[in-house]
N, C-alpha and C positions, 0 to 999 in steps of 0.2 A: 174579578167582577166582569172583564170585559167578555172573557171565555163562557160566564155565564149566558152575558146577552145575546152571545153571538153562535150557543148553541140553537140547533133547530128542535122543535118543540115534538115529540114520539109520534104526533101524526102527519108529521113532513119528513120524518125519516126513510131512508130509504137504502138497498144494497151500495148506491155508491158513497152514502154520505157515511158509513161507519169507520172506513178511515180517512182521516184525512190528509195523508201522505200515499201518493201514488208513483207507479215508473215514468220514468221522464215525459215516455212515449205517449203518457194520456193528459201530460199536463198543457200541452197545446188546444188541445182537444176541447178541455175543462176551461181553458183562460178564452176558448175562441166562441163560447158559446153566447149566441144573441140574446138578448129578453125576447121573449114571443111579441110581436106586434099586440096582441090584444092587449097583454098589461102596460106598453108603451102607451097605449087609448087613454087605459085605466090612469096612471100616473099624472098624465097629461092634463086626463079631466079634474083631478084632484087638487087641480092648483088655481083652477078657476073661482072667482068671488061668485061663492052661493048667495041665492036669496036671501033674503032677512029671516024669512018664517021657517028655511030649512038648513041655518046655522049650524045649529044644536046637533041635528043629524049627519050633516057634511063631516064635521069634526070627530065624531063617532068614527067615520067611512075614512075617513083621514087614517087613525090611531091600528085601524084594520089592518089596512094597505099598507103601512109603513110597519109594523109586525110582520106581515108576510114579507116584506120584502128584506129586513134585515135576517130570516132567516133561509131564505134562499139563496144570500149570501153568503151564509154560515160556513156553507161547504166548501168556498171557493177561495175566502179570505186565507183559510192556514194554510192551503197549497202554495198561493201566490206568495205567501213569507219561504218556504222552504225555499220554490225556487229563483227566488231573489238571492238567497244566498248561495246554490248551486250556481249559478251562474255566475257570481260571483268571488266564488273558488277558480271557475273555471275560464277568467279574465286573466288568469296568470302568465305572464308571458314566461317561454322557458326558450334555452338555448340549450343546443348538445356538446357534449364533448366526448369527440372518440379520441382514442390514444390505439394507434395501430403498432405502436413499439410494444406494447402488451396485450393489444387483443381485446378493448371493452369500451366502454359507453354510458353515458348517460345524460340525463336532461338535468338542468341546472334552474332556479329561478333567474330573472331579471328586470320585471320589471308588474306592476300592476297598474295598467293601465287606469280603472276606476277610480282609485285610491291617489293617484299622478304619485308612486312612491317607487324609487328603482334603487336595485342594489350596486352597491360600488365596489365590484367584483376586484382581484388583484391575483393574479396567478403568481403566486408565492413559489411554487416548482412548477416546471414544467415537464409534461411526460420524460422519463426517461427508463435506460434500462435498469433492472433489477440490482445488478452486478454495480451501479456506481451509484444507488439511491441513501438517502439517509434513512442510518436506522432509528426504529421508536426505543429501542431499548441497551444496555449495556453488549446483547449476548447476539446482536443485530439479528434476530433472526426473522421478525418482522421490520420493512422498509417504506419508506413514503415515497411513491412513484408518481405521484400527479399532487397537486392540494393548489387551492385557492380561499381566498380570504376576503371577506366583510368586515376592515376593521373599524367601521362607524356602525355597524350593527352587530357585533361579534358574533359572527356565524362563519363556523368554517368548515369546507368540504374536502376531504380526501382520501387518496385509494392508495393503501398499501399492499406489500405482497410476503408470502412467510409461509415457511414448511407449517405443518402440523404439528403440534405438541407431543409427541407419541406419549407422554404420562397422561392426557386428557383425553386423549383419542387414539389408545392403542390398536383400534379395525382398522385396516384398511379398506374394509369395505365403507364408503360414506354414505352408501343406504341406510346405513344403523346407527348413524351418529344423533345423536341428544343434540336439539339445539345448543339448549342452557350447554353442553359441555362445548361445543363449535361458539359459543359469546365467551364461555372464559377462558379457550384457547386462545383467542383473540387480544381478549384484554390480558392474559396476562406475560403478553408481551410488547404492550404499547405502555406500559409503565418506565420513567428514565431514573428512577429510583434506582441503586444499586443494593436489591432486598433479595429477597428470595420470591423463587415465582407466588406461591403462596400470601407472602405482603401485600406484593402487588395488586396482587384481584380482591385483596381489604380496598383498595381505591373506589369500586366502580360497586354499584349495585346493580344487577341485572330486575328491572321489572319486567318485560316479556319477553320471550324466544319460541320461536315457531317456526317452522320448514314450509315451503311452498314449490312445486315442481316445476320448473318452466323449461317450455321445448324438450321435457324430457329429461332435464336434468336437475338436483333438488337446491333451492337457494335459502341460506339459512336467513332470516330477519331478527334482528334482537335491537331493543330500547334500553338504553340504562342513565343511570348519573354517574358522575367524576364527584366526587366530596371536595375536589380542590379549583379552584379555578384560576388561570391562568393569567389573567387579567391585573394590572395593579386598580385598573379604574371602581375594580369591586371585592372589597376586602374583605367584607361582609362573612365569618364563617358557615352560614346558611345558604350561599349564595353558590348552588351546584352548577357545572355544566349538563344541560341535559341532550342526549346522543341518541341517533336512531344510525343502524348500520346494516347493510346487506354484506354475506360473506359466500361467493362460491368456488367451488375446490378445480382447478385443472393440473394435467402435468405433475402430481403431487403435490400443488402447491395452493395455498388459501389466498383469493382476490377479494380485500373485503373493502368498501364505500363507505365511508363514517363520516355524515353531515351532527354539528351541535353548534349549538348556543345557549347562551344563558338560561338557568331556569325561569328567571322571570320574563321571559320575551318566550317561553314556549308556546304561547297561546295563539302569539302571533305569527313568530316563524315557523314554529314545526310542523304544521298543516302543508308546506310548501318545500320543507327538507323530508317529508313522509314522503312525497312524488319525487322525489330526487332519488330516496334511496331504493322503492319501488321499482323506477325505474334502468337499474341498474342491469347492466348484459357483459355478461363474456359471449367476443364475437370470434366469426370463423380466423382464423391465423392468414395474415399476410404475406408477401414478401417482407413486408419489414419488421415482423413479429418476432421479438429476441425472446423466447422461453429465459425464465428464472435460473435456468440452470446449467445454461449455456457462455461458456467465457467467464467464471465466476471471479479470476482475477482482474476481470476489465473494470479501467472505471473511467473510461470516457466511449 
């Protein structure tokens, strides 16, 4: 009902009012615009005690004026919703984490100011080389080389590292790789089940996987759930982890970021582990850069 009243009537309509979602760039524009002084007049006069004998008409003149004006609001009220919550997104405070012992980066949540809600991060590992990291799996071939943890909101973030499947992804070339096959590369080696690769990827449902090219090089993105979850706080057998992950390839070897939590807290965290995993980079090599492949018997 309210969308009714608050639409404008087809002869107040106009090019700008057909949508009401605009680029950022004109919503200042839109939020900064005065009432013209003469309806300021008008308004003004409208609130004055009419005569006795020109009641009846004032109140007419009234019901006018207060129609035209709730719909030249019409236009301004749903922008003003979107971008209360863009800005609102964009209240997030983040922090970075490079790791120069492998080369990459990314931005982390901590904190929402608006909200007065901050996370209580806990670096569960800290960077190290590939050659002494722990494995996700029996057959170690993917490793967990960074991770941190939220364990009052269970949301955890981490970056392993791990040859390629060559049964899933026999090219070399990784211009031609299928996302979906580069997500079940992935998972079906962070399974600690001792199954067959095949089992293992029965754990995780892949809902999306898509390639996106940055600086030149292609970064695979893929969303899925865990059917098990981890937690004794939630026993629940419905009660998924749900994962958003970025994976790119150097050196022959797959660098992939895997933020999740709960499926019931997706609504709230994931919006905030999408910008984490988005923002995920392999960076140029340091001096203190140890390639995966380098010292493989070292483990300090």
């Amino acid at each position: 009902m309210a969308a009714a009243l608050l639409s404008p009537p087809p002869s107040l309509s106009s090019p700008t009012s057909q949508s009401p979602l605009r680029p950022r760039g004109a919503l200042g524009a839109v939020k900064g615009v005065p009432i013209p002084r003469r309806r300021v007049r008008v308004l003004a006069s409208c609130f004055r005690e009419p005569a006795a004998g020109n009641r009846g008409l004032e109140v007419e003149r009234r019901r006018l004026l207060m129609s035209g004006l709730v719909s030249s609001f019409a236009v301004v009220l749903p922008i003003s919703e979107s971008y209360a919550a863009e800005e609102t997104d964009e209240d997030v405070k983040m922090n970075t984490q490079v790791d120069e012992i492998n080369a990459y980066s990314f931005l982390y949540p901590v904190e929402l100011p608006g909200k007065k809600f901050s996370f209580k991060w806990v670096e569960s590992r800290k960077p190290e080389r590939y050659s002494s990291a722990a494995p996700l799996s029996p057959d170690a071939r993917q490793r967990i080389v960074s991770e941190r943890v939220d364990m009052i909101h269970n949301v955890v973030i981490s970056v392993s590292i791990g040859p390629p499947n060559s049964r899933l992804l026999p090219s070399k070339d990784k211009s031609s790789w299928d996302p979906k096959d580069v997500a079940d590369c992935i998972l079906s080696d962070r399974s600690t089940m001792k199954v067959t690769t095949s089992q293992r990827m029965t754990e995780s449902s892949v809902l999306d996987a898509h390639c996106t090219e940055v600086d030149g090089e292609p970064y695979w993105y893929y969303e899925y759930l865990v059917r098990k979850s981890p937690t004794a706080s939630a026993p629940e057998p419905n009660l998924f982890r749900h994962n958003v992950a970025c994976t790119a390839e150097r050196d022959g070897y797959l660098y992939s970021l895997n933020a999740s939590t709960l499926s019931k807290q997706w609504e709230s965290m994931g919006p905030f582990l999408q910008k984490t995993v988005a923002s995920f980079r392999l960076l140029p090599p340091t001096e203190n850069y140890v390639p995966p492949y380098k010292d493989p018997w070292r483990f300090w």
